[in-house]
C-alpha positions in Angstrom: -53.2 -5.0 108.4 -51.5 -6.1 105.6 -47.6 -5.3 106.1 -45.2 -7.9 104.3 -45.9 -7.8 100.8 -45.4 -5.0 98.4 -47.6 -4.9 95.2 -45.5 -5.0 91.3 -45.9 -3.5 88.0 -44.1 -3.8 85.5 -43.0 -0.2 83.2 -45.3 -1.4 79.8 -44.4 -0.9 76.8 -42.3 2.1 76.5 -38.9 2.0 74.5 -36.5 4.4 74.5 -36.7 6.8 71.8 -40.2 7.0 72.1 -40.8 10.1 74.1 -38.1 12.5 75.3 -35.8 11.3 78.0 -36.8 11.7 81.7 -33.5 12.6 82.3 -33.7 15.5 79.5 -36.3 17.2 80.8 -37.1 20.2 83.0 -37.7 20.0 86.9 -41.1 20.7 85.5 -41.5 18.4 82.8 -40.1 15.3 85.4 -42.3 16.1 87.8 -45.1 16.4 85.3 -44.1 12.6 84.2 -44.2 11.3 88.0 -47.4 13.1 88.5 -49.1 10.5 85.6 -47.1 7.9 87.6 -48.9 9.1 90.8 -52.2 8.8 89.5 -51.5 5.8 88.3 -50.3 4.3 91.4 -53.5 6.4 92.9 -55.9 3.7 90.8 -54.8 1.3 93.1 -56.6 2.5 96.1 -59.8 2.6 94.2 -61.3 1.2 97.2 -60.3 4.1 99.4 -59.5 6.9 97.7 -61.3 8.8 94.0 -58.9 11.6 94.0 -60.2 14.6 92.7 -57.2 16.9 92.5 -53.2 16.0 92.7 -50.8 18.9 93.0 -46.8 18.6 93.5 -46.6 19.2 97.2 -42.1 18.9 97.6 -39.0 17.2 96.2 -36.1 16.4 98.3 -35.1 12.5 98.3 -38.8 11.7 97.4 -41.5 13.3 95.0 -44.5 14.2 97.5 -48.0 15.0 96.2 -50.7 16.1 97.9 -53.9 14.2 97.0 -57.5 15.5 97.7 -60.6 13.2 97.1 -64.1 13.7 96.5 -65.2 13.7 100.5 -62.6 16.3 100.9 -60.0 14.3 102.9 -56.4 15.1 101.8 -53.6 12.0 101.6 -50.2 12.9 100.8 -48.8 10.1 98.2 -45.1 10.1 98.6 -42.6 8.8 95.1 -39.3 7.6 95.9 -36.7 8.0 93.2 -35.1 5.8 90.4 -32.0 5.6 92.6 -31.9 2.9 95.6 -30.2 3.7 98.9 -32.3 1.4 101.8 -32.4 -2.1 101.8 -35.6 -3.9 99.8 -38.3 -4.3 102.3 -37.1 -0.9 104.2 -40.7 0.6 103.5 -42.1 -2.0 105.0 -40.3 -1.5 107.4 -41.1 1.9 108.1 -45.3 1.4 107.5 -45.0 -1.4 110.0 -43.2 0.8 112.7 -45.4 3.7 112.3 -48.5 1.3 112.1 -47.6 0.1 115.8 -46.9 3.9 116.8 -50.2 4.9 116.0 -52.2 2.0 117.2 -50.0 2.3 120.7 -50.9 5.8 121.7 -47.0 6.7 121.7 -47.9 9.6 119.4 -49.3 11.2 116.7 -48.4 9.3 114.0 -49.6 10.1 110.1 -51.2 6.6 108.7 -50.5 4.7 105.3 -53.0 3.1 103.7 -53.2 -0.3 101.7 -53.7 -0.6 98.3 -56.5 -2.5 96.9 -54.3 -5.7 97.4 -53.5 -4.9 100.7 -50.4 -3.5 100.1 -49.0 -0.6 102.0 -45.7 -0.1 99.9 -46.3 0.0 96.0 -43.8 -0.1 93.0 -45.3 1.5 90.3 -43.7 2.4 86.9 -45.0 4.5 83.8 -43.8 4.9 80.6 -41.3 7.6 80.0 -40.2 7.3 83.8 -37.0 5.3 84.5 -37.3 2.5 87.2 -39.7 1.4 89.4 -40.6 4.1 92.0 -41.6 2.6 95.3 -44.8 4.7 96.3 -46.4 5.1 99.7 -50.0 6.6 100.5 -50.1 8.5 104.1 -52.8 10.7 105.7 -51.8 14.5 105.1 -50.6 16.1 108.4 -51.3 19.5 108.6 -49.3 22.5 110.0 -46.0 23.7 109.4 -42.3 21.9 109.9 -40.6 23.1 113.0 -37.9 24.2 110.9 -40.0 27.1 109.6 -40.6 27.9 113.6 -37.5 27.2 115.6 -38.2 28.4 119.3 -36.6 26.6 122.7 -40.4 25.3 123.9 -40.9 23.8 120.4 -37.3 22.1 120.1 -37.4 20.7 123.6 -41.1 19.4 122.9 -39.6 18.0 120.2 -36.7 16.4 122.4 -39.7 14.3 124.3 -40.6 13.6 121.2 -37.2 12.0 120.3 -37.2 10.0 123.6 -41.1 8.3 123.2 -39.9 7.0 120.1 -37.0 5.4 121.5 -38.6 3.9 124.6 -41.3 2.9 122.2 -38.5 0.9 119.6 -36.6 -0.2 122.6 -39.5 -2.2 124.2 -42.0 -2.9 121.7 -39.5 -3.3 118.3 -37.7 -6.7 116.5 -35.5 -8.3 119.1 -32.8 -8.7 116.0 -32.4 -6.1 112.9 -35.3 -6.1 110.3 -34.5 -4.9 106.5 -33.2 -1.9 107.3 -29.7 -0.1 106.9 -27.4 -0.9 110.1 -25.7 1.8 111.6 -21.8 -0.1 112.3 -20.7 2.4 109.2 -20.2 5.7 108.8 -21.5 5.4 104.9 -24.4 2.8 105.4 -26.7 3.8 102.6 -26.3 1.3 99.5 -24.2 4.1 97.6 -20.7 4.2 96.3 -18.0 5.9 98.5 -17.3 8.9 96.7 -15.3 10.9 99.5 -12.1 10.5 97.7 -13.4 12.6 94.6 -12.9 16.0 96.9 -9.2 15.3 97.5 -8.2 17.4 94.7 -9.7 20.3 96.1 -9.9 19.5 99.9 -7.0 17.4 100.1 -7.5 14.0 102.7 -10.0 16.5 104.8 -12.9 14.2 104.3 -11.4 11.0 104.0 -9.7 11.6 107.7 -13.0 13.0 109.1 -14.4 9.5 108.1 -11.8 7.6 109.0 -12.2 9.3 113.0 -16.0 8.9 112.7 -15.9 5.2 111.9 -13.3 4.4 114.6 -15.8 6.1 117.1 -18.5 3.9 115.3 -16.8 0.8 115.7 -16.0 1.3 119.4 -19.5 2.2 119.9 -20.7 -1.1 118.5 -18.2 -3.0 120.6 -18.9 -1.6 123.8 -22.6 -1.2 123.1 -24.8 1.5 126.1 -28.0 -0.8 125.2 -29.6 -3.1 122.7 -29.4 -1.8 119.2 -33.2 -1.3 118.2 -34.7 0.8 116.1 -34.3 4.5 115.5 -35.3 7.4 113.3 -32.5 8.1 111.4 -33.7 11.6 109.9 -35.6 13.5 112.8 -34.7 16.5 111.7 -36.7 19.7 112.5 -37.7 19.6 108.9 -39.4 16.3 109.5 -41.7 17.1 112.8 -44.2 18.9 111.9 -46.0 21.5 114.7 -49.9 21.6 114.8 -50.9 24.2 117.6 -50.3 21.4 120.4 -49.2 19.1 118.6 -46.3 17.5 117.2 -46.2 14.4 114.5 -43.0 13.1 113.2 -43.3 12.7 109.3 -40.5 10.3 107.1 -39.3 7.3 108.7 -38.0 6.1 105.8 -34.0 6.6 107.1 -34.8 4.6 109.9 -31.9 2.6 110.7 -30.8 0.0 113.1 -28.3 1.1 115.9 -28.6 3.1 119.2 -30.1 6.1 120.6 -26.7 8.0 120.4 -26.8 7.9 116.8 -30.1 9.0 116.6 -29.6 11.8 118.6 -26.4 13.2 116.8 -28.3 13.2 113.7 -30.6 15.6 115.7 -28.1 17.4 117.0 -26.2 18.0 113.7 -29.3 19.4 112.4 -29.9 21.9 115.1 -26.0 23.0 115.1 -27.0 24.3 111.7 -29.4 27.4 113.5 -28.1 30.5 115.0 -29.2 29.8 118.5 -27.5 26.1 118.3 -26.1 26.4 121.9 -29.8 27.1 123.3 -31.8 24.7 121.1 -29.1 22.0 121.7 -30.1 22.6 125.3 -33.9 22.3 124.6 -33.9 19.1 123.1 -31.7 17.4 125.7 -34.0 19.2 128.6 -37.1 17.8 126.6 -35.7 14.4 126.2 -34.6 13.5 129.8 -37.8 14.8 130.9 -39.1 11.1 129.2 -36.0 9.1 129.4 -32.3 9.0 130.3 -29.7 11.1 128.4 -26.7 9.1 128.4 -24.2 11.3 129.7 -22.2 10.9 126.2 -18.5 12.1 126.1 -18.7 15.2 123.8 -16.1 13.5 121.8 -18.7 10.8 120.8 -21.2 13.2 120.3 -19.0 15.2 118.0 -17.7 12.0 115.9 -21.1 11.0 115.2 -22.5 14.2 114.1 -19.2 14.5 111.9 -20.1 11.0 110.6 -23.8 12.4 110.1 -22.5 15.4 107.8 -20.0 12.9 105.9 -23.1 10.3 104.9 -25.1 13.4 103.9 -22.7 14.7 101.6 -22.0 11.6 100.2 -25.6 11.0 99.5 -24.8 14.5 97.5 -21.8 13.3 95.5 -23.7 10.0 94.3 -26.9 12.1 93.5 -25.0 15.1 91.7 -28.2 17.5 92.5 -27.9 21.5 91.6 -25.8 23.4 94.5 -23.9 20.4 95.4 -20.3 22.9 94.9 -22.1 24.9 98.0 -23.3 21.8 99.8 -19.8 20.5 99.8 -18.0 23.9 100.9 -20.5 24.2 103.9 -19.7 20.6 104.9 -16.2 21.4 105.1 -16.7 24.0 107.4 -18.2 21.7 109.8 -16.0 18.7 109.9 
């Protein structure tokens, strides 16, 4: 399998002035623009793949279309955006990971295909679309998120979950950090630090809550519990998705270099968002030391580092500037 190399095209001949900006147009009209984008990228599996429909699937970071071909079998094709936050060569990255994952049993894993090149991570442009837009084609995993179905068996099933994929990374990953973000910052995504722009309204709230978060950070990296390896970086409930029996983990893209801690705070600060936090907090660690030891974290650590999860979020928001980013921000503050 083809892993290092990702495939290039350049945007053609489109000059500005030409056709409407993307920038002007409706959520509809943009997503209309990267759906020509898509099937362009699409012509490049004509070895695998004659798609015979492509329908906007979900926006969040990425563009996701779900593809269907002539024999029926469904692909989701996944569009990153203009904007840049991993490293170049994190998608690789990522496809490799998941490549090993699959072919090693550790679990079900949702596969992406090469290109007719052999490429497994695209850039493909299009006229009237800012950018190059790094695209990725995966099987389509059926079912529904487990955010959509929160319940103790599923979030403590998904707590094993959590702990294959570290004992996997921890014995079979890189021995030193691939192209990926490392986790020795509070802010490591390649985006400005924009924390000081709520001061005005929040006063140093959110400057001091990083400042804490990246003194835990740094103490964590100088007194390391294991071997930094590879992690998830985003297993979120929104990002396992439940198939009667079965659980796959979807979007590895965030995967990050740094410890299992870290990993599992970003968990954790996802679940603290649900009513029953206490209980499904409980799940997942029952779940996980079922499969592998819970480090017996001070809940200081624990509560630094999901702090430090909520402050790269929201700056994420505050470089992005998407619709209900006031409310984002006020619901942030109310958990630092």
């Amino acid at each position: 399998m083809t892993s290092g190399a990702i495939a290039g095209r350049s945007n053609g001949g489109w000059h500005p002035g030409s056709v409407r900006p993307f920038s002007e147009l409706t959520p509809r009209g943009q997503r209309g623009r990267l759906r020509a984008l898509s099937l362009e990228a699409l012509r490049r599996y004509s070895a695998r793949i004659a798609p015979t429909g492509l329908h906007f699937f979900a926006e969040s970071f990425n563009t996701v279309f779900r593809v269907t071909s002539g024999d029926g079998d469904h692909y989701a094709l996944r569009v990153g955006p203009r904007e840049r936050i991993h490293p170049e060569g994190t998608e690789v990255t990522e496809v490799t990971w998941m490549a090993a994952l699959g072919e090693d049993g550790a679990c079900p894993i949702p596969r992406a295909y090469e290109a007719d090149d052999g490429s497994l991570v695209l850039r493909q442009g299009h006229p009237g679309v800012p950018g190059e837009r790094m695209c990725v084609l995966f099987d389509w995993i059926a079912g529904r998120p487990l955010a959509d179905q929160m319940d103790t068996d599923l979030v403590r099933r998904a707590g094993r979950l959590s702990a294959v994929l570290h004992g996997h990374a921890a014995a079979s990953g890189p021995a030193t950090a691939p192209l990926v973000p490392v986790a020795d910052r509070v802010l490591y995504w390649l985006v400005e630090d924009r924390l000081s722009e709520l001061t005005p309204t929040y006063g140093s709230l959110f400057l001091e809550a990083r400042d804490r978060a990246q003194q835990t950070v740094d103490s964590l990296w100088r007194h390391p519990p294991h071997r930094p390896h590879l992690i998830h970086g985003d297993l979120v409930p929104s990002n396992v998705i439940v198939s009667g029996a079965r659980l796959t983990p979807i979007d590895f893209q965030d995967l990050v270099w740094g410890f299992e801690v870290q990993d599992i705070a970003i968990t954790l600060s996802s679940l603290h968002r649900f009513a029953e936090a206490t209980t499904l907090v409980d799940a997942f660690r029952s779940g996980y030391r079922a499969v592998r030891r819970w480090e017996d974290s001070d809940p200081a650590l624990l509560a630094a580092l999901t702090a430090g999860r909520r402050l790269h979020q929201l700056n994420l928001g505050l470089n992005l500037r998407k619709p209900g980013l006031t409310e984002f921000v006020r619901r942030a503050g109310t958990f630092i």
